[in-house]
Biopython code that builds the backbone (N, CA, C, O; Angstrom):
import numpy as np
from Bio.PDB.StructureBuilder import StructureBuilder

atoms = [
    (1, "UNK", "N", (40.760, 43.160, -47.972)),
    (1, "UNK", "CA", (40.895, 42.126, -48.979)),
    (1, "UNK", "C", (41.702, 42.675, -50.145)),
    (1, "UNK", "O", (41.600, 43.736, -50.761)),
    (2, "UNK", "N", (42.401, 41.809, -50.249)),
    (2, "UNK", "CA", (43.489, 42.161, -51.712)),
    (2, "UNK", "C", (43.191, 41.433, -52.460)),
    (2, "UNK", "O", (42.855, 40.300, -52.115)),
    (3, "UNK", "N", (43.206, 41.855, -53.874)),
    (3, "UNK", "CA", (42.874, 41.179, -55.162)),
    (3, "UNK", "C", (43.681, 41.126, -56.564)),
    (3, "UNK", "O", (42.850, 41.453, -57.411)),
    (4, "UNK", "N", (44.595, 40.933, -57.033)),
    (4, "UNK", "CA", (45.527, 41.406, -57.941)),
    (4, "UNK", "C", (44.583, 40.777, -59.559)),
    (4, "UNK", "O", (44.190, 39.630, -59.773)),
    (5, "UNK", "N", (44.452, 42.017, -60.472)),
    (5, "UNK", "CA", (44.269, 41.739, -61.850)),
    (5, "UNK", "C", (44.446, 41.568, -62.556)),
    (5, "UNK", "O", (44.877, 42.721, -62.580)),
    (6, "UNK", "N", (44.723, 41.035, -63.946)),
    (6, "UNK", "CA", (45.873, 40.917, -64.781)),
    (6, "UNK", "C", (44.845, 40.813, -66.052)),
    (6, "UNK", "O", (43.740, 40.281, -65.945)),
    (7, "UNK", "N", (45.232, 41.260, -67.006)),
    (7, "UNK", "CA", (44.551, 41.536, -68.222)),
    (7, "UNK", "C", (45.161, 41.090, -69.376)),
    (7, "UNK", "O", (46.300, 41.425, -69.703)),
    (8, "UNK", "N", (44.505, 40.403, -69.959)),
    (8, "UNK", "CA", (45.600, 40.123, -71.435)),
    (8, "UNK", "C", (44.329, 41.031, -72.553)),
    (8, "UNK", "O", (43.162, 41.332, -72.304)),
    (9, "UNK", "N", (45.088, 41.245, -73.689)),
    (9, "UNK", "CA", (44.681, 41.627, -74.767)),
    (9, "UNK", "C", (45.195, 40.884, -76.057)),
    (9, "UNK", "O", (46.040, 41.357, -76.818)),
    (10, "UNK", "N", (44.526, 39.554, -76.222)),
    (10, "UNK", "CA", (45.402, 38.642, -77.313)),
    (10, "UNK", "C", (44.876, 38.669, -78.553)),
    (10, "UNK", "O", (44.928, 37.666, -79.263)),
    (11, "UNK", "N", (44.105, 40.214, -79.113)),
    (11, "UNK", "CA", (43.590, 40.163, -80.605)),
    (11, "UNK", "C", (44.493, 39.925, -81.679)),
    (11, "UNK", "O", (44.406, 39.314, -82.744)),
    (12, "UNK", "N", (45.517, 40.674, -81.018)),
    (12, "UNK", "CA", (47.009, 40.691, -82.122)),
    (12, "UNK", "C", (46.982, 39.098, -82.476)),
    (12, "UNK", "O", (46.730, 38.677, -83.605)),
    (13, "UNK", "N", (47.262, 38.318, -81.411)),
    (13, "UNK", "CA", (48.253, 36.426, -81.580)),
    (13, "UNK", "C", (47.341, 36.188, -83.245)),
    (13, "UNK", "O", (46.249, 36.413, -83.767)),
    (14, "UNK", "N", (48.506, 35.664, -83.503)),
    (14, "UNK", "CA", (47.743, 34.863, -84.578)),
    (14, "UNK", "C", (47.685, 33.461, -84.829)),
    (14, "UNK", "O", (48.307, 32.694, -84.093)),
    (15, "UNK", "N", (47.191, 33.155, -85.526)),
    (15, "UNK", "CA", (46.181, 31.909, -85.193)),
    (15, "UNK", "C", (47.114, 30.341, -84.613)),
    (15, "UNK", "O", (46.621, 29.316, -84.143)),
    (16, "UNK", "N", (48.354, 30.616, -84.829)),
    (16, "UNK", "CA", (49.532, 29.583, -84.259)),
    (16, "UNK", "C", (49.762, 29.895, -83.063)),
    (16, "UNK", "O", (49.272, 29.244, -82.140)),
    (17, "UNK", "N", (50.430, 30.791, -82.897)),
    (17, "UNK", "CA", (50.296, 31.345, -81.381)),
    (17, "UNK", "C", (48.998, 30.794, -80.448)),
    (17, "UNK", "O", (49.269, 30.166, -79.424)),
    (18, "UNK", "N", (47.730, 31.009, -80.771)),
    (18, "UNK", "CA", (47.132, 30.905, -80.156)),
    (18, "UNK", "C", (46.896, 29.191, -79.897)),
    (18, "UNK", "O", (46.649, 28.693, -78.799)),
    (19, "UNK", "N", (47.047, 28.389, -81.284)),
    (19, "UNK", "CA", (46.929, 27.391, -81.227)),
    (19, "UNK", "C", (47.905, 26.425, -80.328)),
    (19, "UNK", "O", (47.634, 25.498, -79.564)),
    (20, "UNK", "N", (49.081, 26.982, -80.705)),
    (20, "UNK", "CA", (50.154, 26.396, -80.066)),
    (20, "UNK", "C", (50.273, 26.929, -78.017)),
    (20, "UNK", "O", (51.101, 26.493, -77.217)),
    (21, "UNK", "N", (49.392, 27.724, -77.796)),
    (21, "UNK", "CA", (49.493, 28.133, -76.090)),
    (21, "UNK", "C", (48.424, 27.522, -75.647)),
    (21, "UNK", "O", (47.784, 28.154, -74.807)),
    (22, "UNK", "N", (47.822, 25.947, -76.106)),
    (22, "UNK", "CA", (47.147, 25.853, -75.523)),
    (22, "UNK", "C", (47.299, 23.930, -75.598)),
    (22, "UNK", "O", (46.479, 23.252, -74.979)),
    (23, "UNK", "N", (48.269, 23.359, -76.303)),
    (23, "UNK", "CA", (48.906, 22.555, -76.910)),
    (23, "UNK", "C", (49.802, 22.052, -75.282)),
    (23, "UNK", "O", (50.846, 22.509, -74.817)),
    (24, "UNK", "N", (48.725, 20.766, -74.646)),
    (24, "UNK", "CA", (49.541, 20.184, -73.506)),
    (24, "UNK", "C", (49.283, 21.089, -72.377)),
    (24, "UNK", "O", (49.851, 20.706, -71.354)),
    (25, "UNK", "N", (48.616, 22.148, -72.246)),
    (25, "UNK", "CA", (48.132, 22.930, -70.932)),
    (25, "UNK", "C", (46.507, 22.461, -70.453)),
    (25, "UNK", "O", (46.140, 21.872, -69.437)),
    (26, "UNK", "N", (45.924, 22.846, -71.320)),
    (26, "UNK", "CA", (44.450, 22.697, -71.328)),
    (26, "UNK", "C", (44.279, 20.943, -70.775)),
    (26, "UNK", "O", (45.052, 20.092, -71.215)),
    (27, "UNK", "N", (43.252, 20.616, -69.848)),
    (27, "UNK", "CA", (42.639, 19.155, -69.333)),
    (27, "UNK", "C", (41.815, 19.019, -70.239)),
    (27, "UNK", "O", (41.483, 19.959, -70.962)),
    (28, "UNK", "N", (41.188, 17.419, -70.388)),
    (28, "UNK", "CA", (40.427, 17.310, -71.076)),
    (28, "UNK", "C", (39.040, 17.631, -71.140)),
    (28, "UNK", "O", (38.264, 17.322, -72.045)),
    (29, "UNK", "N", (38.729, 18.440, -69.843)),
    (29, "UNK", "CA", (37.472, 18.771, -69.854)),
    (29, "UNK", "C", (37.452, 20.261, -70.447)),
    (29, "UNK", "O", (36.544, 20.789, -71.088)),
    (30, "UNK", "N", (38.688, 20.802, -70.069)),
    (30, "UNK", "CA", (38.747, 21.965, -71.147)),
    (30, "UNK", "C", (38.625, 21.969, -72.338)),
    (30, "UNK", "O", (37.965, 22.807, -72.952)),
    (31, "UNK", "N", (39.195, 21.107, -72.804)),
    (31, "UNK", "CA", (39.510, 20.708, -74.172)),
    (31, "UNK", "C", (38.023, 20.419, -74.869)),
    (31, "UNK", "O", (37.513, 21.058, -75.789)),
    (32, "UNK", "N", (37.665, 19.663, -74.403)),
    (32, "UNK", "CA", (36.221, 19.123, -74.453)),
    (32, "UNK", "C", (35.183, 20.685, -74.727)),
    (32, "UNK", "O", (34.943, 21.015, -75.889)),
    (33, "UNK", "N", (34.669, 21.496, -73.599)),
    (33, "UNK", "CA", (34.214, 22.521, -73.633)),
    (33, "UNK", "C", (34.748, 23.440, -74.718)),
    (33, "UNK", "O", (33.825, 23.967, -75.340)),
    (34, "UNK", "N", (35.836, 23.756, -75.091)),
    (34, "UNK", "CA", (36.832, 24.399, -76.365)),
    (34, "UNK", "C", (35.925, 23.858, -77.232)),
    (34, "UNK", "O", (34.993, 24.551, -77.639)),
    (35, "UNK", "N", (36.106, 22.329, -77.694)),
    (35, "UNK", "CA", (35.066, 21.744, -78.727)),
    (35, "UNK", "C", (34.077, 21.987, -79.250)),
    (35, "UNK", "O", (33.837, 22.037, -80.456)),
    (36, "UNK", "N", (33.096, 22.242, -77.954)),
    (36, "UNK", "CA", (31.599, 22.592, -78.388)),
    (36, "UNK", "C", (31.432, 23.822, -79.054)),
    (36, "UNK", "O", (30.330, 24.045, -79.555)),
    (37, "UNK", "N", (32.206, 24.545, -79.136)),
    (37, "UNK", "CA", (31.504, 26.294, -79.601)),
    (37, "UNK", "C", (31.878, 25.616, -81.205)),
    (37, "UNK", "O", (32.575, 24.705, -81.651)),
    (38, "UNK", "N", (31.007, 26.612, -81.701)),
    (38, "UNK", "CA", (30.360, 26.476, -83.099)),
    (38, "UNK", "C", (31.261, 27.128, -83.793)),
    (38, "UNK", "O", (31.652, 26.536, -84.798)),
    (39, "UNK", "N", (31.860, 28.484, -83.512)),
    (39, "UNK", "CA", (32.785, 29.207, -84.342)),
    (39, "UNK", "C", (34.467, 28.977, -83.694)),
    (39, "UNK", "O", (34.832, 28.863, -82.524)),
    (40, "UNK", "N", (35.240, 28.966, -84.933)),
    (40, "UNK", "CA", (36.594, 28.704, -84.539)),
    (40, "UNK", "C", (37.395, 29.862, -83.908)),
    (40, "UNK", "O", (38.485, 29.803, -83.339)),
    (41, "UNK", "N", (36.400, 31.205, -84.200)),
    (41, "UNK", "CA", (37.054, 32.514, -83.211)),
    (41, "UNK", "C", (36.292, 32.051, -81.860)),
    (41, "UNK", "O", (36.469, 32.880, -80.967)),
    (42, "UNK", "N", (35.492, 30.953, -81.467)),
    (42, "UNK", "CA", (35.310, 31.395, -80.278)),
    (42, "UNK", "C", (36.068, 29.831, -79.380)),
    (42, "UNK", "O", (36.100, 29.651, -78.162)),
    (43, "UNK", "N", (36.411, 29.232, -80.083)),
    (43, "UNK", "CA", (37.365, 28.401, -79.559)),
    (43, "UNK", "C", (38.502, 28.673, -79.350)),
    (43, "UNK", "O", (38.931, 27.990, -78.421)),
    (44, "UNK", "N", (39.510, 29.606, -79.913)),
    (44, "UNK", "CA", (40.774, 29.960, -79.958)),
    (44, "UNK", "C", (40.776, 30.959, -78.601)),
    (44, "UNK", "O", (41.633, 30.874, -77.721)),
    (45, "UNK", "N", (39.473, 32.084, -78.592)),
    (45, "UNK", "CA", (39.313, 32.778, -77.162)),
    (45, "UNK", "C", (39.254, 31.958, -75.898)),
    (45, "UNK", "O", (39.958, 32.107, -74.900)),
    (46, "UNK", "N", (38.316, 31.082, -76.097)),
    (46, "UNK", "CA", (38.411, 29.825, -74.778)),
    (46, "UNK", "C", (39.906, 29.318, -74.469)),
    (46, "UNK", "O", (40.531, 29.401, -73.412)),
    (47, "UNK", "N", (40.219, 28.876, -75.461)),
    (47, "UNK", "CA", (41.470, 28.116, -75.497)),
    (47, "UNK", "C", (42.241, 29.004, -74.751)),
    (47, "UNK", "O", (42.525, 28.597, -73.625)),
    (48, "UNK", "N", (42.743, 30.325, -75.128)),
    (48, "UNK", "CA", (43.667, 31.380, -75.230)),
    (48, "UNK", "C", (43.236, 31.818, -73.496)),
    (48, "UNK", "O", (44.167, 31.933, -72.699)),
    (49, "UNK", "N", (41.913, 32.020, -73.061)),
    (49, "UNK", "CA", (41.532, 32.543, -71.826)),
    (49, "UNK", "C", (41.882, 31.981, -70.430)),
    (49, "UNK", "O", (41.968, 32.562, -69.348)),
    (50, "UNK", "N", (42.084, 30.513, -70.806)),
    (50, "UNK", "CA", (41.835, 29.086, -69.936)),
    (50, "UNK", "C", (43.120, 29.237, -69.916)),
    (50, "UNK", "O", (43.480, 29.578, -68.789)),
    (51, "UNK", "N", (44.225, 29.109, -70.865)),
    (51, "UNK", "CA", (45.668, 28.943, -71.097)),
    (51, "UNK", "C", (46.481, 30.481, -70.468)),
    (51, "UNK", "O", (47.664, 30.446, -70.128)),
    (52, "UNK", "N", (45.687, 31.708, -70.390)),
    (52, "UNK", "CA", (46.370, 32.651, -69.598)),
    (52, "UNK", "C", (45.450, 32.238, -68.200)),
    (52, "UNK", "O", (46.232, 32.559, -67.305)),
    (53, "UNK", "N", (44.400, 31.781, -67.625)),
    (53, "UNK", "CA", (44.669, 31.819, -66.442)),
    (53, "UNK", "C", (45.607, 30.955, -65.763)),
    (53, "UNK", "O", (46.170, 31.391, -64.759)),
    (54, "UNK", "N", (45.885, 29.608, -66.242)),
    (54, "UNK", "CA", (46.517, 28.617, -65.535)),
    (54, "UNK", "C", (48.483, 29.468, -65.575)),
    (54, "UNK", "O", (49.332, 29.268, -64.706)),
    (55, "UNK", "N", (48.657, 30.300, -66.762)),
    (55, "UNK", "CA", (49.659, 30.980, -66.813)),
    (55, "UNK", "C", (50.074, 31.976, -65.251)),
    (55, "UNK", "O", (51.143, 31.998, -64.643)),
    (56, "UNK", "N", (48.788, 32.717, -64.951)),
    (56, "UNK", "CA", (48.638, 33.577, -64.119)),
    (56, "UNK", "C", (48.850, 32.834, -62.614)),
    (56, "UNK", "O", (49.641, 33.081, -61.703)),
    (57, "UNK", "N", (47.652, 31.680, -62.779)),
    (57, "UNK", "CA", (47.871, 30.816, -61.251)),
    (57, "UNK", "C", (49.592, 29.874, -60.894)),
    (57, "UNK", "O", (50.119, 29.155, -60.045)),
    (58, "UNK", "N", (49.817, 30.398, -61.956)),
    (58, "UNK", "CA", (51.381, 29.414, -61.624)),
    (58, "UNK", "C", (52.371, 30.419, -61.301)),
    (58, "UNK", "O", (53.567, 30.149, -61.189)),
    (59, "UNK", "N", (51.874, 31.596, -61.147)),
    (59, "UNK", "CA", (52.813, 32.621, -60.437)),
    (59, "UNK", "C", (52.411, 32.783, -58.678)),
    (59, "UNK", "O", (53.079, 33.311, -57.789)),
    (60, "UNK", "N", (51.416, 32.284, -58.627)),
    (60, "UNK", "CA", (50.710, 32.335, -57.003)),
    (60, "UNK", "C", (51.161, 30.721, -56.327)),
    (60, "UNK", "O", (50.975, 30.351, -55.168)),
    (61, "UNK", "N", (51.776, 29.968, -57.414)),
    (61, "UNK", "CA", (51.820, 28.688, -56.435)),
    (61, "UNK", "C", (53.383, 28.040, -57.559)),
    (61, "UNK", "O", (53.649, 28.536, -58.654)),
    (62, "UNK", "N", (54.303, 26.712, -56.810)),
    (62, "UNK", "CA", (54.744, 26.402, -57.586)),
    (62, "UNK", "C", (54.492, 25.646, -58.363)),
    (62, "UNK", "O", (55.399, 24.819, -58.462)),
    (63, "UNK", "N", (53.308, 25.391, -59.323)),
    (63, "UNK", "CA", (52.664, 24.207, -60.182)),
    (63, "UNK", "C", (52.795, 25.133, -61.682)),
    (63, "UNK", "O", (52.479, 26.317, -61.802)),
    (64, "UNK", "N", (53.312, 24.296, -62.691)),
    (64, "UNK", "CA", (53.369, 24.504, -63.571)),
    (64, "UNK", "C", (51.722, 24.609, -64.392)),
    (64, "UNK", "O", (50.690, 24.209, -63.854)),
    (65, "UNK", "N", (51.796, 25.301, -65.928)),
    (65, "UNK", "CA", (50.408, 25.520, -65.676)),
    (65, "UNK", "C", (49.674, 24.172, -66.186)),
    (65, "UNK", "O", (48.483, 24.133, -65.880)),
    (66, "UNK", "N", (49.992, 23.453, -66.653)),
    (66, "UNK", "CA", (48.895, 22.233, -67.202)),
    (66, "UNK", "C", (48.648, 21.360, -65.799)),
    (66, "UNK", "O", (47.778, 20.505, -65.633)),
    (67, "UNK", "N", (49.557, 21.765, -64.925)),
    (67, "UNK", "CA", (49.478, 20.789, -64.017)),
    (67, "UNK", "C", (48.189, 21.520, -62.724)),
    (67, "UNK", "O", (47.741, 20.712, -61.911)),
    (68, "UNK", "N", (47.876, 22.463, -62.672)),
    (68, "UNK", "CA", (46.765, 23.136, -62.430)),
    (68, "UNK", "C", (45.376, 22.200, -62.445)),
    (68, "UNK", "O", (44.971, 21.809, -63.540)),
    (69, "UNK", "N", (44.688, 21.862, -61.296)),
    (69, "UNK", "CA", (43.190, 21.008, -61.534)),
    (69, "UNK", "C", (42.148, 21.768, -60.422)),
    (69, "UNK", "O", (42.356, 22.138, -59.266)),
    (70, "UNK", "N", (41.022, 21.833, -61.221)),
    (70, "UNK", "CA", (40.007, 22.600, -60.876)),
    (70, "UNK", "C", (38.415, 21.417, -61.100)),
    (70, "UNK", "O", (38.209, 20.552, -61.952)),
    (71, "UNK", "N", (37.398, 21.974, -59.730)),
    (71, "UNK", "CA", (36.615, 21.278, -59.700)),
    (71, "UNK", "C", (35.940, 22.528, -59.876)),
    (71, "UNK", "O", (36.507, 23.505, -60.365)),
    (72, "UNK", "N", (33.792, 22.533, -59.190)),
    (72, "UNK", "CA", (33.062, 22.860, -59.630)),
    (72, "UNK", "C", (32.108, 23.261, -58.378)),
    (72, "UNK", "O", (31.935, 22.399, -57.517)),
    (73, "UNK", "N", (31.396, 24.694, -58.214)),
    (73, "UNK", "CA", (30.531, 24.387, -56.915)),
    (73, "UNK", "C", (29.801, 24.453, -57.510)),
    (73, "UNK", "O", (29.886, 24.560, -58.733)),
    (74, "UNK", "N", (28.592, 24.406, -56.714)),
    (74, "UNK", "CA", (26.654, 24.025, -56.483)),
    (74, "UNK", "C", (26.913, 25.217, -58.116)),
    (74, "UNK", "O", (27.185, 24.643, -59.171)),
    (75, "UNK", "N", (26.849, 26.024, -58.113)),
    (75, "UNK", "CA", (26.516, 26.958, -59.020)),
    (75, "UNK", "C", (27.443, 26.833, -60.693)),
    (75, "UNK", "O", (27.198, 27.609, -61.618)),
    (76, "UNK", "N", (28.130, 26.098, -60.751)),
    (76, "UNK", "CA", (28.875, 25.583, -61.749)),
    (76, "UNK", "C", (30.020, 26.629, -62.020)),
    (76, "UNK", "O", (30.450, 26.753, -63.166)),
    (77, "UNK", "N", (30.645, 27.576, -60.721)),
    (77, "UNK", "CA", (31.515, 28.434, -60.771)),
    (77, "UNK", "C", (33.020, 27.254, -60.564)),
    (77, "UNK", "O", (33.029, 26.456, -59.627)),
    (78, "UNK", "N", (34.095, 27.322, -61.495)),
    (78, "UNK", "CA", (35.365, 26.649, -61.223)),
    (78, "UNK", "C", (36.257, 27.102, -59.634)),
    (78, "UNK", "O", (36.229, 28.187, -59.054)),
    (79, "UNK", "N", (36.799, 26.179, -59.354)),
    (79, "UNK", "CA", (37.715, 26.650, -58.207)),
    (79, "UNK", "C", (38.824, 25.631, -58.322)),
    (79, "UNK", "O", (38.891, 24.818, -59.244)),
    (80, "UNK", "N", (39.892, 25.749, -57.098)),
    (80, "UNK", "CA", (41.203, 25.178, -57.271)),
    (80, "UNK", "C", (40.577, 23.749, -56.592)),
    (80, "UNK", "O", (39.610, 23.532, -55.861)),
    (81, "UNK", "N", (41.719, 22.802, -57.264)),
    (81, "UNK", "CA", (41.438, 21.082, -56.919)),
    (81, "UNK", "C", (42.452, 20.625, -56.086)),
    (81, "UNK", "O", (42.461, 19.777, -55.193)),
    (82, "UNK", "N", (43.491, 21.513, -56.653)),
    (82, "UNK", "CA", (45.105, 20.571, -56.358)),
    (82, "UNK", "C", (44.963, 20.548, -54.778)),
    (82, "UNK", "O", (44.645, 21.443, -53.995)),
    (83, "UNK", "N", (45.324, 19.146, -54.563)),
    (83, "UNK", "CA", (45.783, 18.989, -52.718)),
    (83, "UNK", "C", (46.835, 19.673, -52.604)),
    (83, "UNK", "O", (47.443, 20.103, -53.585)),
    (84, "UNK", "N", (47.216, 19.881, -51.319)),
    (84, "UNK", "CA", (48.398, 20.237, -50.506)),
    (84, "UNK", "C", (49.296, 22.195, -51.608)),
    (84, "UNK", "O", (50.348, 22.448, -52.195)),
    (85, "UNK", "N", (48.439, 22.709, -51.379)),
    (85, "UNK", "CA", (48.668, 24.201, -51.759)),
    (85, "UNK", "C", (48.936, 24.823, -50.150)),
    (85, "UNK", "O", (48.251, 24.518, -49.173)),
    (86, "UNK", "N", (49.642, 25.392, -50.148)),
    (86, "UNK", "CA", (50.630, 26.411, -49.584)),
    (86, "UNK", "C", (49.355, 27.355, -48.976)),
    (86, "UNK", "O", (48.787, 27.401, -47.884)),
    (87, "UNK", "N", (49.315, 27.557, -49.333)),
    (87, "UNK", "CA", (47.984, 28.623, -49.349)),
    (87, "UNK", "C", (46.898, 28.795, -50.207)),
    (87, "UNK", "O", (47.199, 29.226, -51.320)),
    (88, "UNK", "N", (45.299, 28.498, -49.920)),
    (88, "UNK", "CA", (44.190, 29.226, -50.750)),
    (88, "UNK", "C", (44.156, 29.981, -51.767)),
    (88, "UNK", "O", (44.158, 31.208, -51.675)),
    (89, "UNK", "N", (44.126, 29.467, -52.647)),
    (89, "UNK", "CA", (43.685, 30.882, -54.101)),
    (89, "UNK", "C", (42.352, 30.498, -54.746)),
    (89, "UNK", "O", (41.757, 29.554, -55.265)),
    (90, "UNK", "N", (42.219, 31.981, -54.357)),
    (90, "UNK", "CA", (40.718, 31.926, -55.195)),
    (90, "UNK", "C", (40.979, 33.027, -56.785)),
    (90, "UNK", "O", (41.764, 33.942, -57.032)),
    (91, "UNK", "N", (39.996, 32.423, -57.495)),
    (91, "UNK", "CA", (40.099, 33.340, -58.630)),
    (91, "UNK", "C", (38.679, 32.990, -59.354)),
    (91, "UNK", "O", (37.895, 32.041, -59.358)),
    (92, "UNK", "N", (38.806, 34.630, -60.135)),
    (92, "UNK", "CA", (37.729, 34.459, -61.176)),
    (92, "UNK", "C", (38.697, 35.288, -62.590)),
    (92, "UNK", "O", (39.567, 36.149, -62.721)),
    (93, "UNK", "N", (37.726, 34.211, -63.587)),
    (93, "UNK", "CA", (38.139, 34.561, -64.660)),
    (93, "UNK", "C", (36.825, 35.108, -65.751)),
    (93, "UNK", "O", (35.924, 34.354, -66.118)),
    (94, "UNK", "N", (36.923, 36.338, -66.097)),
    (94, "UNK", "CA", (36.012, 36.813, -66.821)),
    (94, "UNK", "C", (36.934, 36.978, -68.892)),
    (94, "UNK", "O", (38.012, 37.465, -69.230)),
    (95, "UNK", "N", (36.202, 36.537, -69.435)),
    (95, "UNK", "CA", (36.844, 37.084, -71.109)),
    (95, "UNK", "C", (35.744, 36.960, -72.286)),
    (95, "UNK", "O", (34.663, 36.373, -72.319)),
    (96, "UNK", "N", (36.235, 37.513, -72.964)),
    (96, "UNK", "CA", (35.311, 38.159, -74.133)),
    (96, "UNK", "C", (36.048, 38.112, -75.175)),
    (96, "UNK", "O", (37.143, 37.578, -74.997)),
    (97, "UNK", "N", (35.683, 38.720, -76.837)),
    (97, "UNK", "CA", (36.170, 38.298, -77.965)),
    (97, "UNK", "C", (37.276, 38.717, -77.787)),
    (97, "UNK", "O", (37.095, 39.919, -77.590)),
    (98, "UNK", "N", (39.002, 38.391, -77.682)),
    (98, "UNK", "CA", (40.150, 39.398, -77.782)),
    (98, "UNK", "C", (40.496, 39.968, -76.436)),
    (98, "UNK", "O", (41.254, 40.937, -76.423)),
    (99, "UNK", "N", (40.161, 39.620, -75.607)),
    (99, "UNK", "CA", (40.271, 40.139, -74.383)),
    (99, "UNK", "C", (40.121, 39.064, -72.733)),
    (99, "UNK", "O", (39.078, 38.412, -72.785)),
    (100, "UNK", "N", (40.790, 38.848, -71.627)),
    (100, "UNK", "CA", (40.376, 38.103, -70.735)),
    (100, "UNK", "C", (41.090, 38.909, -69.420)),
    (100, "UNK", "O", (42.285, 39.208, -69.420)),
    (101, "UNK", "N", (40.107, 39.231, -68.228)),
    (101, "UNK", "CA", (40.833, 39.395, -66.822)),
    (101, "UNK", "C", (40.936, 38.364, -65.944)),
    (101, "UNK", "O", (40.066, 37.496, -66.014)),
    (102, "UNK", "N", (41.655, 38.273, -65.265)),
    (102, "UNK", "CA", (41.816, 37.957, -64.436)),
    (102, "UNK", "C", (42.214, 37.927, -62.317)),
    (102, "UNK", "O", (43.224, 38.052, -61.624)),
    (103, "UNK", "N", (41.160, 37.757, -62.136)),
    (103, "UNK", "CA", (41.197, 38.131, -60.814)),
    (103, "UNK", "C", (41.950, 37.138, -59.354)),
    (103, "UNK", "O", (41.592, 35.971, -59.194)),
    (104, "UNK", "N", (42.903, 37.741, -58.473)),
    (104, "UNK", "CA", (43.594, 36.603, -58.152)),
    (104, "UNK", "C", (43.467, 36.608, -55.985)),
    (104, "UNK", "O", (44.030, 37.581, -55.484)),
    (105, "UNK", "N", (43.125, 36.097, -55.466)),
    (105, "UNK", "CA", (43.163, 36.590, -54.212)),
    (105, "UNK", "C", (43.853, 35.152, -53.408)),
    (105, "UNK", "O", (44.087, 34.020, -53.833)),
    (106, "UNK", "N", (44.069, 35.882, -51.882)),
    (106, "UNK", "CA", (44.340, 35.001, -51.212)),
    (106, "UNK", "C", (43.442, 35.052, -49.808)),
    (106, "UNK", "O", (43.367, 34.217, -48.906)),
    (107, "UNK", "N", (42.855, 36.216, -49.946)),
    (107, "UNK", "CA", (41.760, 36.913, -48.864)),
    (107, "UNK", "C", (40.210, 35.599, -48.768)),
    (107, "UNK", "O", (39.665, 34.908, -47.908)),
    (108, "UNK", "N", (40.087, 35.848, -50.040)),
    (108, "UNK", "CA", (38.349, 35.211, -50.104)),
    (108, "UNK", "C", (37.871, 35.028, -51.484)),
    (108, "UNK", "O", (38.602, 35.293, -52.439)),
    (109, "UNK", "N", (36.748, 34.613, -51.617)),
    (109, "UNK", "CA", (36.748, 33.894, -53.198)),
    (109, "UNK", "C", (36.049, 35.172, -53.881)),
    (109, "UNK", "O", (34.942, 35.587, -53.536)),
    (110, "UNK", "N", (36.574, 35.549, -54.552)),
    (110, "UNK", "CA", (36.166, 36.601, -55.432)),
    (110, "UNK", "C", (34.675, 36.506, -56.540)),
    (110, "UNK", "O", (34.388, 37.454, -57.271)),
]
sb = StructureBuilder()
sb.init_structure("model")
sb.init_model(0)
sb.init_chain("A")
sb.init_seg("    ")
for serial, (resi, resn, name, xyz) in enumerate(atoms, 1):
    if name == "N":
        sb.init_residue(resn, " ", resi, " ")
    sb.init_atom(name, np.array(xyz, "f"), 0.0, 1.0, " ", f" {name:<3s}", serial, name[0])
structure = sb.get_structure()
């Protein structure tokens, strides 16, 4: 099984940057979830985390990233939605204050 990682470190962006990479990418259920957190550092991380994975998955397929749609299993883990993909991608996305990985396969769901 192969798995490719990709790491951002976005403490540096400042607060436009971050605002503006997420401006027409993010769905509304993202958007929505972004909403609920209480602090505005922890919305800009959501925002910023969600907006580098769909960045990342648009190098594994040709879909631009807003155009990216994701549903939900039994366990409330995200997965890919879009019909008619080329091939399976599975991914997980883990992030924290300033920081997000990303995990990318074509093997099995990570």
């Amino acid at each position: 099984m192969e798995v490719d990682l990709w790491f951002a470190d976005y403490a540096a962006l400042s607060c436009e940057e971050l605002a503006s990479s997420s401006d027409g990418i993010l769905d509304a259920e993202e958007l929505a979830r972004r909403d609920r957190f209480v602090f505005e550092r922890d919305r800009r991380n959501f925002a910023v985390s969600h907006v580098f994975l769909r960045r990342i998955l648009s190098r594994y397929a040709p879909l631009a990233p807003a155009e990216w749609r994701f549903d939900f299993n039994t366990w409330g883990k995200p997965r890919i939605a879009n019909p008619n993909l080329e091939q399976a991608i599975h991914f997980n996305l883990s992030h924290t204050r300033g920081a997000a990985l990303v995990g990318v396969s074509y093997d099995a769901e990570i």
